[in-house]
C-alpha positions in Angstrom: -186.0 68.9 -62.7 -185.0 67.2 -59.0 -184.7 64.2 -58.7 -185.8 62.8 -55.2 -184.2 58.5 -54.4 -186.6 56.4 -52.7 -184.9 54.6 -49.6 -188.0 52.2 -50.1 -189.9 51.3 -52.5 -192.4 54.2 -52.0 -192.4 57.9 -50.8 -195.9 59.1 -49.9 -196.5 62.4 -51.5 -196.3 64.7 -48.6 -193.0 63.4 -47.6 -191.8 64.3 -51.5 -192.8 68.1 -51.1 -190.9 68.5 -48.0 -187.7 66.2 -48.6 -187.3 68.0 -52.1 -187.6 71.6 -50.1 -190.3 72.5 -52.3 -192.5 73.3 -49.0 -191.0 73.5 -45.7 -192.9 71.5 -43.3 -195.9 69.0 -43.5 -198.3 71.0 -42.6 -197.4 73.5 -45.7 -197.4 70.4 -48.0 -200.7 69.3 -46.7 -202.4 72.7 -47.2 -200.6 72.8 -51.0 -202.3 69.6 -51.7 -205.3 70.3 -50.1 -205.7 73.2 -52.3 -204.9 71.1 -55.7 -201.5 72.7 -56.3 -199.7 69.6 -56.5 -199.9 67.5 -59.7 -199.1 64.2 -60.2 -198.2 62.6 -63.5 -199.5 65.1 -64.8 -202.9 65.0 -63.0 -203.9 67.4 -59.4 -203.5 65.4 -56.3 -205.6 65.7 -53.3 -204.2 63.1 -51.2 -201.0 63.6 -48.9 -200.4 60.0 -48.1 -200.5 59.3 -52.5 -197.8 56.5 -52.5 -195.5 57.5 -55.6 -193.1 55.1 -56.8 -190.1 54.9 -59.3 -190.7 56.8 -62.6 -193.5 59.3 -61.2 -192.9 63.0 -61.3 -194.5 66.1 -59.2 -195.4 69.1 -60.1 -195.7 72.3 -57.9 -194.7 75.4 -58.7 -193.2 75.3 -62.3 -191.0 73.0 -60.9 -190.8 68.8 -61.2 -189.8 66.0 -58.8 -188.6 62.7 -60.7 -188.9 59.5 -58.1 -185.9 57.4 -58.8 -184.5 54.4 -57.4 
């Protein structure tokens, strides 16, 4: 599991997938969600701009993004 710290209090989802390297650019992340790859708590995402905060995790790709402060 990575673990991705928030600089605010929010990271919109987009932003996640590429600061964690799990996609290399925005547009990649955008098509990924787009496509409902991306799961969030557990649920598929279809917004980019989702706001995730502390405690929520990512999915994509058998692997897991924790947000922490």
């Amino acid at each position: 599991m990575l673990e991705l710290k928030l600089r605010d209090d929010y990271i919109k989802l987009g932003q996640a997938l590429k600061a964690s390297g799990l996609t290399s650019s925005g547009v990649d992340a955008k098509m990924v969600i787009q496509d409902g790859l991306v799961k969030v708590n557990g649920e598929i995402e279809y917004q980019r701009g989702k706001k995730l905060y502390e405690g929520d995790q990512v999915t994509f790709e058998g692997e897991t993004i924790q947000i922490v402060k």
